[in-house]
C-alpha positions, 0 to 999 in steps of 0.5 A, a space after each residue: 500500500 502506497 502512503 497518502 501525503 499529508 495533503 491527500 490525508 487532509 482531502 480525504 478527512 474533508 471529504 469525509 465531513 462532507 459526505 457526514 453533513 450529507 448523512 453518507 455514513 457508509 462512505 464516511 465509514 468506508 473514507 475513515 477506515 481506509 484512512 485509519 487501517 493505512 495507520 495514517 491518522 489518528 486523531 479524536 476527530 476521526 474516531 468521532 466522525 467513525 464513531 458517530 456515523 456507525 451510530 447511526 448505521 446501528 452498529 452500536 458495537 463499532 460505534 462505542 469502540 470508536 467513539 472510547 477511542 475518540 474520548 481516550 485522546 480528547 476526554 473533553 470533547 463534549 460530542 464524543 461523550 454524547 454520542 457514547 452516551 447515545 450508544 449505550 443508551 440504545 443498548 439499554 445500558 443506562 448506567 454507564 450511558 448516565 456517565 458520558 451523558 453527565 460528562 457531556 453536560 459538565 462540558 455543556 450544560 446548555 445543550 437541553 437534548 444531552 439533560 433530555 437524555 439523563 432524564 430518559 435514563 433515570 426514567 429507565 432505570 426508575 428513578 424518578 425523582 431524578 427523572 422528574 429534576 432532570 425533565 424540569 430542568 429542561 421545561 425551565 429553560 424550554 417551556 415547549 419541550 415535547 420530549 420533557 413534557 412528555 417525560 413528566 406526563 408519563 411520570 405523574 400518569 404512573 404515580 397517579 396524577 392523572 389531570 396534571 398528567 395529561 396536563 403536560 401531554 396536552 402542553 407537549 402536542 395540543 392533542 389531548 383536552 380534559 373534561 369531567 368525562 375523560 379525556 379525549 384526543 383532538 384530531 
């Protein structure tokens, strides 16, 4: 096998992050590791980019061993600890999906999808009350946030209160109006 140039390296990651922008993840895929198994470059950036689009591929075994490599050269990239959160959230790992995303949030405490995510984990693994801080948390800074309102629809509906919990469903989709009869789903 031939060694790229530098500047061959260079094109070929740019390219890759094009065809990610352009969700092309099996090219991105097939750019990268031709990049990587030539042991040409190595950097977090790449393992992200790999990781990333095998994530979205489904392959969640690849996409948690690329993007542990990503995080173990930039522990600090926030996108990497999210996504691995993501990973091992989608393997029904929630503890260690609470690590990274509680890592990422650490990194980025504004980004309300990385708080949805903790809150969503908590709810899986039962802890409610956590859940319920989390989804708040989001509702506070976001009022309209379907995913959290929904998150605490489900948590009030399950602990018995119903009214507020449709309540919140209502907030999150406009779908749903309480009477004395019920409730009932507006088309």
């Amino acid at each position: 096998m031939n060694k790229l140039s530098n500047d061959e390296i260079l094109n070929k990651k740019k390219e890759a992050q094009e065809l990610f922008k352009k969700h092309s993840f099996k090219k991105v895929i097939d750019l990268l590791n031709q990049i990587i198994l030539e042991d040409h470059q190595r950097d977090h950036m790449s393992f992200f980019l790999l990781g990333t689009s095998y994530l979205y591929e489904r392959n969640l075994k690849l996409a948690e061993k690329n993007l542990k490599i990503s995080i173990d050269q930039n522990k600090n990239y926030y996108n990497s600890n999210h996504n691995l959160g993501v990973t091992f959230q989608l393997n029904g790992n929630y503890n260690e999906a609470l690590k990274f995303f509680k890592k990422a949030h650490q990194l980025n405490s504004k980004n309300l999808g990385t708080l949805n995510h903790i809150a969503q984990c908590y709810e899986r693994l039962k802890s409610f009350d956590e859940s319920k801080k989390y989804y708040n948390k989001v509702v506070e800074f976001e009022p309209k946030n379907k995913i959290a309102l929904k998150g605490l629809s489900r948590i009030l509906i399950k602990f018995g209160f119903h009214k507020q919990g449709l309540d919140y469903l209502q907030k999150s989709a406009g779908l749903i109006r309480f009477s004395k009869e019920g409730f009932k789903i507006i088309s």
